[in-house]
C-alpha positions as CSV (number, residue, x, y, z in Angstrom):
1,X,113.8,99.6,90.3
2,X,114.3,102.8,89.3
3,X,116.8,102.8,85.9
4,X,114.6,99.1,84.5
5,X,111.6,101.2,84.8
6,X,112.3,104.6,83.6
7,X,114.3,102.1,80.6
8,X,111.0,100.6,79.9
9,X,110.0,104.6,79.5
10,X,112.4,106.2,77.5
11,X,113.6,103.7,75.5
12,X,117.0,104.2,75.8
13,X,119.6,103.3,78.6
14,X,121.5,106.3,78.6
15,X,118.7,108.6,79.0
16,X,117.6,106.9,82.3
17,X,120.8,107.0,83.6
18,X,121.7,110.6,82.6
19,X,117.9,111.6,84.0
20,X,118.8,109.3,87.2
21,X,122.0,111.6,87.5
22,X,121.1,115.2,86.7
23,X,117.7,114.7,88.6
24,X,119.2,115.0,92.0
25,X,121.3,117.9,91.1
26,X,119.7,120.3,89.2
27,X,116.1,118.6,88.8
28,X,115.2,118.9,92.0
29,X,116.6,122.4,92.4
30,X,114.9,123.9,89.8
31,X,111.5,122.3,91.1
32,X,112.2,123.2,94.5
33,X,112.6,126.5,93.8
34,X,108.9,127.3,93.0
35,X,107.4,124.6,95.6
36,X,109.6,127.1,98.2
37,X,106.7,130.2,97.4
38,X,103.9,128.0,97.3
39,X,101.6,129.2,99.9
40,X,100.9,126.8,102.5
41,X,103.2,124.1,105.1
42,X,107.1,124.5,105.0
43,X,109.0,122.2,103.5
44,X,107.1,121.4,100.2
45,X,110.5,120.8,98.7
46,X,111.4,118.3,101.5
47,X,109.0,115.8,99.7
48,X,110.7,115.6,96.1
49,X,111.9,112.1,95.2
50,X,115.8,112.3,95.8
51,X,115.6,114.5,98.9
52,X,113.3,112.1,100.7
53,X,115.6,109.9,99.9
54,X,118.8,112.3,101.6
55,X,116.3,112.2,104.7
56,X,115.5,108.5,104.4
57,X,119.6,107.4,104.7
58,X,120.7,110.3,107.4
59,X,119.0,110.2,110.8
60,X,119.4,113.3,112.6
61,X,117.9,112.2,115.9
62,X,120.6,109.3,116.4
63,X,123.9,112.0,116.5
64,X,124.8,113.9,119.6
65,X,123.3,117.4,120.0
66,X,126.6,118.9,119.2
67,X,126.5,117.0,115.5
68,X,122.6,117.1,114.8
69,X,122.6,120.6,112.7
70,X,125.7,119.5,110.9
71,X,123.4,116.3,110.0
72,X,120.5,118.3,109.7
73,X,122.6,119.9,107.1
74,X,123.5,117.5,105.2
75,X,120.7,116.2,104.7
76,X,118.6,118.9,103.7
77,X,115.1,117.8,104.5
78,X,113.2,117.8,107.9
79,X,111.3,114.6,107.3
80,X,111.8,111.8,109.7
81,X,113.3,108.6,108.6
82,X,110.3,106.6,108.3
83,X,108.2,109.3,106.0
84,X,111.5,110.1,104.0
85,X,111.4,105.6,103.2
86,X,107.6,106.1,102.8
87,X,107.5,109.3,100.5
88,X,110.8,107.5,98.4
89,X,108.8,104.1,97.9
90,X,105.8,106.0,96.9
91,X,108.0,107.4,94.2
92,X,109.5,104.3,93.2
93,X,106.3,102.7,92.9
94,X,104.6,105.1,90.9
95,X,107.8,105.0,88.5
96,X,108.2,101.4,88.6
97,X,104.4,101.1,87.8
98,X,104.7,103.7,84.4
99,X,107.9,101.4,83.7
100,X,105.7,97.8,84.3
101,X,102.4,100.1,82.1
102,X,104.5,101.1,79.3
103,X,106.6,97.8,79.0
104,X,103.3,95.6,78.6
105,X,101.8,98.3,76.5
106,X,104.6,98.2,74.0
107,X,105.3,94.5,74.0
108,X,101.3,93.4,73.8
109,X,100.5,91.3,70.8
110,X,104.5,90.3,70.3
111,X,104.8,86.6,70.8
């Protein structure tokens, strides 16, 4: 839902996809970075898009104690499974619901 929507967006295939790709990798990064000396709870970066979704597909609590902090690890955030699902479908909502918005808005009056 994410690439038809941000599409719908941009305009342009190859920007979605390119934004779709570099998000995770240096997107989040760079936005994480600040959210880490924002005062208040830890883990403000734990609730970006891409890294709830790293925390949505690894479930720490299911591996043996000896492999939880390589999991842990891996998957970067310290949200539970169903919060990481919750905070990524919020996400893809609100994208898919700009997508849906600016689709309608741009094809109203076309017949």
């Amino acid at each position: 839902m994410l690439c038809p929507a941000l599409v719908a967006m941009l305009r342009g295939r190859v920007v979605a996809v390119l934004l779709l790709v570099l998000w995770p990798l240096l997107g989040e990064c760079l936005a994480g970075a600040p959210l880490k000396r924002v005062p208040g709870p830890d883990g403000v970066s734990d609730w970006t898009p891409f890294a709830a979704g790293r925390a949505m597909l690894t479930d720490a609590s299911a591996c043996s104690s000896d492999d939880r902090p390589f999991a842990q690890a891996l998957a970067g955030p310290h949200l539970s499974t169903p919060v990481a699902a919750a905070v990524f479908s919020a996400y893809a909502a609100a994208v898919t619901a700009a997508g849906l918005w600016a689709y309608c808005r741009r094809n109203t009056g076309r017949g």
